[in-house]
C-alpha positions as CSV (number, residue, x, y, z in Angstrom):
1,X,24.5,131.0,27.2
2,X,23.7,129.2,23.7
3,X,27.0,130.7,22.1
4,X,29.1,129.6,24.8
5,X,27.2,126.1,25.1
6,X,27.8,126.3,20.8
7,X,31.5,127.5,21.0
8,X,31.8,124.6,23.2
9,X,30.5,121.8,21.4
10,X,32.3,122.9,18.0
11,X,35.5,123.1,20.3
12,X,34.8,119.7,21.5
13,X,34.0,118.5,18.3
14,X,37.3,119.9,16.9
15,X,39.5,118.2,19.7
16,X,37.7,115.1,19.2
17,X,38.6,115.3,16.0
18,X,42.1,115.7,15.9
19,X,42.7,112.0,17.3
20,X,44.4,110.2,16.0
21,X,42.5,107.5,13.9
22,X,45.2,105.0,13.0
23,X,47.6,104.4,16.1
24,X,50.8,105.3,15.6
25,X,52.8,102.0,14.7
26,X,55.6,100.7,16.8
27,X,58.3,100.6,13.9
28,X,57.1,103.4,12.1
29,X,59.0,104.0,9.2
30,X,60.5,107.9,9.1
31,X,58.5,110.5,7.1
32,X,61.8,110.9,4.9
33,X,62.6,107.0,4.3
34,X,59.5,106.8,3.2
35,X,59.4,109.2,0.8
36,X,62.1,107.4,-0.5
37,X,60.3,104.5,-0.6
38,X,57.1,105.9,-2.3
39,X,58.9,107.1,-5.0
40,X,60.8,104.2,-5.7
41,X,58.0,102.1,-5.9
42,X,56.7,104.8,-8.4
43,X,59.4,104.1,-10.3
44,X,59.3,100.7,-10.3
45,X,56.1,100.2,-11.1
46,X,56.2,103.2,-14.1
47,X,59.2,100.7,-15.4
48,X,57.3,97.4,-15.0
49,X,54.8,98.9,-17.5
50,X,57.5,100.3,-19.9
51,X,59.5,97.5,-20.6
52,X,58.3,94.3,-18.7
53,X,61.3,92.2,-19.8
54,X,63.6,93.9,-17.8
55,X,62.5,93.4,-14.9
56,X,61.4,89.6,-15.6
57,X,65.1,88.8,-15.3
58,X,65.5,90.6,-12.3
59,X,65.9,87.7,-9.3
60,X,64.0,90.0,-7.3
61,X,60.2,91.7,-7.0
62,X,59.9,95.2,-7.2
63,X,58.7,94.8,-3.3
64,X,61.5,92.1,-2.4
65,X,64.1,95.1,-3.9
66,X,62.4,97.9,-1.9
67,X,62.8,95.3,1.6
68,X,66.2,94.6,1.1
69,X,67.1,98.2,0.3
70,X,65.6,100.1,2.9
71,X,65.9,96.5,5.3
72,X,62.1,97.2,6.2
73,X,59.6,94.0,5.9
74,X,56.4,94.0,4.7
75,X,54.0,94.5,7.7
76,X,56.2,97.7,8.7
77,X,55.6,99.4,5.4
78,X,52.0,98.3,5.3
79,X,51.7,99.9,8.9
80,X,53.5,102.6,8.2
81,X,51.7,103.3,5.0
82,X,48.1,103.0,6.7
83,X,49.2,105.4,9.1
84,X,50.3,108.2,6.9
85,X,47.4,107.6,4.5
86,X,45.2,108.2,7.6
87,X,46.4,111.8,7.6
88,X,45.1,113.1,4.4
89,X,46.9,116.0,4.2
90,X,50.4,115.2,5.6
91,X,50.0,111.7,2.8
92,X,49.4,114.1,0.0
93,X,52.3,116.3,0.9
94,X,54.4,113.2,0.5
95,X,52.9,112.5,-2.5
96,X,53.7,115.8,-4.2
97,X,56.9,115.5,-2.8
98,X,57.3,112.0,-4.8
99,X,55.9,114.1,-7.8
100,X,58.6,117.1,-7.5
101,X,61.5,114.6,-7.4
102,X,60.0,112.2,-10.4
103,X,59.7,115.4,-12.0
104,X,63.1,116.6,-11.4
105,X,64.6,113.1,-12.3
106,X,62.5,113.2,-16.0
107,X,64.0,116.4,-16.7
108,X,67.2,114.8,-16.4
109,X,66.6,112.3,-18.3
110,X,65.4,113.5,-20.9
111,X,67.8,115.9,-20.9
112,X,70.3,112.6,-21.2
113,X,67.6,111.5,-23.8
114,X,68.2,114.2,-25.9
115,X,72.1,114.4,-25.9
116,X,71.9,110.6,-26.3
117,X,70.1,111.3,-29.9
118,X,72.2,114.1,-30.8
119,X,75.1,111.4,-30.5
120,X,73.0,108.9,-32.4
121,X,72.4,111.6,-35.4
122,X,76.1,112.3,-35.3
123,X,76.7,108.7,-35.2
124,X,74.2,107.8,-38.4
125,X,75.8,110.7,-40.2
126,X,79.1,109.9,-39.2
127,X,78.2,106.3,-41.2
128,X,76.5,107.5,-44.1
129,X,79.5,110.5,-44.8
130,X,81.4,106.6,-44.5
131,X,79.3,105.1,-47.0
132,X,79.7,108.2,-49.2
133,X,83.3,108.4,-49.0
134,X,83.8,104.9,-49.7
135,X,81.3,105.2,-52.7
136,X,82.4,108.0,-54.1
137,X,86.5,105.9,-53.3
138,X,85.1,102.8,-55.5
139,X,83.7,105.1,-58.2
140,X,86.6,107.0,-57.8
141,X,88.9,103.6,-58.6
142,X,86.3,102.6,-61.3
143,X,87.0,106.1,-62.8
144,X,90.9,105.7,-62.3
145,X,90.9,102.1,-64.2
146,X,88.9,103.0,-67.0
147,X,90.9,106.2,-67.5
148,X,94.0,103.6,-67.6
149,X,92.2,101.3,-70.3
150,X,90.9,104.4,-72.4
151,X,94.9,106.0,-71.8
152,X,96.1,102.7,-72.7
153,X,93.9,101.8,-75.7
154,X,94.6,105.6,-77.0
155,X,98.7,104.5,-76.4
156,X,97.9,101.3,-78.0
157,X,96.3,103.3,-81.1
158,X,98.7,106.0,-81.0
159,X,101.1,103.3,-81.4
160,X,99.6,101.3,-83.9
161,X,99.6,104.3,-86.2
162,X,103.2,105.2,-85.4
163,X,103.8,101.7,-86.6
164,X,101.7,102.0,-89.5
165,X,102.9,105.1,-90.6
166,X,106.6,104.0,-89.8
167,X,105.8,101.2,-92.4
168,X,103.9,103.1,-94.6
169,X,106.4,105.4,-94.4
170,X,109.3,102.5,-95.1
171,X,106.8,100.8,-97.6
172,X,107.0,104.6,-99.6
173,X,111.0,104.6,-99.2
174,X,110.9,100.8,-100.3
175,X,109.0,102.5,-103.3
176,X,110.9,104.9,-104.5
177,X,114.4,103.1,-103.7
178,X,112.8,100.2,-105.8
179,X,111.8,103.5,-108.4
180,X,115.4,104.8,-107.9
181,X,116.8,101.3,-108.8
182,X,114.8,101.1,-111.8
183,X,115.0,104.2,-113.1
184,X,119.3,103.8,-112.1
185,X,119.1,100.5,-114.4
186,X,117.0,102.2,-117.2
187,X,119.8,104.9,-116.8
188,X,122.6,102.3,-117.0
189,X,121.1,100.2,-120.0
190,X,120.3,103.6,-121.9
191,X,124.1,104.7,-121.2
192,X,125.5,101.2,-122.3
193,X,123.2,101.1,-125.5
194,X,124.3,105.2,-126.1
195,X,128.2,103.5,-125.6
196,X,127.8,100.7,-128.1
């Protein structure tokens, strides 16, 4: 008689238990929707903390943006949100379904993070192969003009001693004509003196 007056009181005990503790509310918000709400309000806040100047020129509150989307007011997701917090278990299932799809979204992104810097690298080195070319262009030009003075000095030279050996040359055939002319008149005034 003990163990059945025992089985009965832990049976009792149990049904007792599973009461509800929190009544359900009269709008309550679907398990799904909010799901989708926890998680962007997980979001939200995660971004509030990464770059707080964003959402400062946002018109709206991260709460204000979760009403309007979801057209839900604030004492229906408080409600709601009691309610499902009263049930440990089914509240933490929620929660690690908020976790699996912030997961799954990070894994994305920084998938997107990742090609996003491999563009970047490209980019930079993209620029700097620029800057090369365009150095290695003006040394290039640099190169070409001072090729030009050094071809054109060396012409200039070149052509300076043509003309200098084109008059030494002349001056020498001024020489000898002038040697010639002498050496004719000697010639002449040797012949005329021979004559006389």
């Amino acid at each position: 008689m003990k163990k059945i007056l025992s089985l009965l009181a832990i049976v009792i005990l149990f049904v007792n238990c599973k009461d509800e503790v929190v009544k359900k509310p009269d709008r309550l918000i679907e398990k799904g929707k909010m799901i989708d709400i926890m998680y962007d309000l997980s979001i939200l806040e995660a971004s509030k903390f990464q770059n707080p100047a964003d959402l400062g020129s946002y018109s709206n509150t991260p709460s204000e943006y979760i009403y309007k989307k979801y057209k839900v007011d604030s004492l229906q997701l408080a409600q709601s949100n009691i309610y499902y917090a009263s049930n440990y278990i089914e509240y933490k299932d929620m929660y690690e379904q908020v976790g699996k799809r912030i997961d799954g979204k990070k894994a994305t992104v920084d998938a997107i993070i990742k090609i996003e810097k491999k563009k970047q690298e490209k980019l930079d080195a993209l620029k700097i192969a620029k800057a090369a070319l365009k150095k290695k262009d003006s040394l290039l030009k640099i190169k070409k003009k001072l090729a030009l003075k050094k071809k054109d000095s060396l012409a200039l030279k070149k052509k300076d001693s043509l003309a200098l050996k084109k008059k030494d040359s002349l001056s020498r055939i001024k020489k000898k004509l002038t040697l010639k002319k002498k050496e004719a008149s000697e010639l002449k005034k040797r012949m005329n003196r021979l004559d006389r």
